[in-house]
Phi, psi and omega in degrees: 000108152246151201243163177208150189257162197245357188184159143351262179302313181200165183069153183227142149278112165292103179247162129166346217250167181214113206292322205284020183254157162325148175220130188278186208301293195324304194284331166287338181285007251204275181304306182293314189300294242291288205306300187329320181303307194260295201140315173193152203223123150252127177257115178283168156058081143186103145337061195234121169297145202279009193255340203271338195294308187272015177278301186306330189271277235312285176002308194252352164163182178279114164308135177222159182301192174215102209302298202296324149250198185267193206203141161301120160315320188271354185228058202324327193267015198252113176270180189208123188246129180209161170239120178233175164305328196283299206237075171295148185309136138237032183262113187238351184227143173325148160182190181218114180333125159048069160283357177291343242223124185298306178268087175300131176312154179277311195218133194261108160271122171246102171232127200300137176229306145246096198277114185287168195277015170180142188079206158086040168267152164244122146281136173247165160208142167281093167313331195253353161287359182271332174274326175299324181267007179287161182300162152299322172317301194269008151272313234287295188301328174281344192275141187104297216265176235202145147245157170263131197229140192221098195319327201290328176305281174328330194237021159007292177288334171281338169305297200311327200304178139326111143088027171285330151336247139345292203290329170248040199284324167272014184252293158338300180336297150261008183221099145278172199310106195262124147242140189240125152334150170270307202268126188245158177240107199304113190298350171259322182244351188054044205240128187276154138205132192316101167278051178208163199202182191243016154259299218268332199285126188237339193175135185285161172240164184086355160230171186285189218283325161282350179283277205334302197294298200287316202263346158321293171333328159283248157045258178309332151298320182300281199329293201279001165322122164316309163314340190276359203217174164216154176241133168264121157273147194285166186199143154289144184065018150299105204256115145229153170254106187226183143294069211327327216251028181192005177234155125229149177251172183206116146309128167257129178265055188243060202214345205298129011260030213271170179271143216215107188219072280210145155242161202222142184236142135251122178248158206276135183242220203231168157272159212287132188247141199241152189278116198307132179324112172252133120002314183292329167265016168096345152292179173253160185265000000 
C-alpha cells in the first residue's frame, strides 16, 4: 500500500490495495494509522458492489441512517446521494455530517458511482489545522465554550418545498436543537479541532445574539481558509474516507444539469468531548 499526500494540510491517495478483497487485519491498521494522519483518504479503481460498500465500512466500525435520504434497495445501510436535472442537489455549504445529532458519526465513506463529464469536485478542510493555527489568546476565548446545532437549519429548503414539513416531521422530531463544544477533542489522537460549521451550527451559547453571530463567523472562515482544505476531482469508483470529527466538506455544484450519483456510509461515533482547560492557553487545569 502506498500512500502521497494531495495537499499541505490533509488528505492522501492510497493505491496498491484493492478494498473489495478480504483485507487483513495489518492493512486496516494501515488504513486507519493512514486516516488519523491525513484526515481523508482518497482510492481510486475500486469496484465495489453496494453490499460489498457496505462490508467494507463495517470493518471500521457500526453503520448508522441518515434520517433525510433513501437507501440502495438491496442494501438498506447503503444511502444514496444523487442529483439529476429534475431534482438538483441542495446542500451547497461546508459542514460536518449530522452534527444535529447528539452523538454525530466518526467517520464518512463516499463512493462515486456516477460522474458527470465536468465539475462535481468535493472540498475538505482540516478542522483541526484551522485551530492549530489559531493564537493562544484566541484559544483561550474558546475554551469552555458550547453551540448549537439544528437539523431544521440545515434542511431548511427541503422544509420550504410542498409537504416538506409532513414529509420530515418525524425526523424534526427526533433531532432536536443539540449542543456541542466549539473545540472538540479528538477521542484517539486527541488532536483539537473547531466544531462548529455553516449548515448545522445556529449560535454560540453564553453570548449575546451579536458576539455570537461576528464570532460563529469568524469560526467558520478560519476553517475553511485555503491553506486549510484539498480538492477531489471524482472519477468512477472513486473511495473517499474521511473523518467527521476533525473535517468539514462542500460539494461544487457546478455541473448542473448533468447526473451526479453518490453512495454513502456513516459510522456511528462517540460523545462529542470538548476541550479541557490547559495552562498552556492561559487557563487553569
Amino acid at each position: 500500500m502506498q500512500i502521497e499526500k494531495a495537499a499541505g494540510a490533509l488528505g492522501a491517495f492510497v493505491s496498491g490495495i484493492c478494498l473489495g478483497d478480504t483485507l487483513p487485519a495489518q492493512a486496516l491498521h494501515d488504513i486507519r494509522k493512514a486516516l488519523l494522519e491525513h484526515e481523508v483518504l482518497f482510492f481510486r479503481d475500486q469496484t465495489l458492489s453496494a453490499l460489498e460498500f457496505s462490508s467494507l465500512a463495517r470493518k471500521f466500525g457500526d453503520i448508522e441512517d441518515h434520517p433525510a435520504y433513501t437507501t440502495v434497495p438491496d442494501a438498506p445501510d447503503v444511502q444514496i446521494l444523487e442529483s439529476t436535472p429534475q431534482q438538483p442537489t441542495k446542500i451547497e455549504k461546508w459542514h460536518s455530517d449530522m452534527t444535529f445529532r447528539v452523538i454525530p458519526p466518526s467517520l464518512t465513506f463516499l463512493h462515486a458511482q456516477v460522474i458527470p463529464t465536468f465539475g462535481g469536485d468535493t472540498l475538505w478542510a482540516s478542522a483541526s489545522a484551522a485551530y492549530k493555527a489559531l493564537s493562544a489568546p484566541f484559544k483561550t476565548l474558546l475554551t469552555g465554550l458550547t453551540a448549537q446545532h439544528d437539523f431544521r437549519h440545515g434542511f431548511r429548503e427541503s422544509l420550504a418545498e410542498p409537504g416538506g414539513e409532513e414529509r420530515l416531521g418525524d425526523v424534526i422530531a427526533a433531532n432536536p436543537v443539540v449542543t456541542h463544544p466549539v473545540v472538540r477533542v479528538h477521542p484517539e489522537s486527541g488532536r483539537r479541532a473547531l466544531f462548529v460549521n455553516d449548515l448545522f451550527t445556529v449560535r454560540i451559547n453564553a453570548m449575546s445574539e451579536r458576539e455570537s453571530r461576528a464570532l460563529l463567523a469568524l469560526l467558520c472562515r478560519q476553517v475553511v481558509a485555503e491553506e486549510f482544505t484539498v480538492r477531489l476531482r471524482w472519477q468512477p469508483d472513486t473511495l473517499a474516507i474521511w473523518d467527521n470529527r476533525v473535517t468539514q466538506h462542500k460539494p461544487i455544484n457546478d455541473y448542473f444539469p448533468q447526473h451526479r450519483l453518490m453512495y454513502r456510509l456513516t459510522l456511528a461515533g462517540e460523545t462529542v468531548q470538548g476541550e479541557p482547560l490547559h495552562t498552556e492557553y492561559g487557563g487553569s487545569a
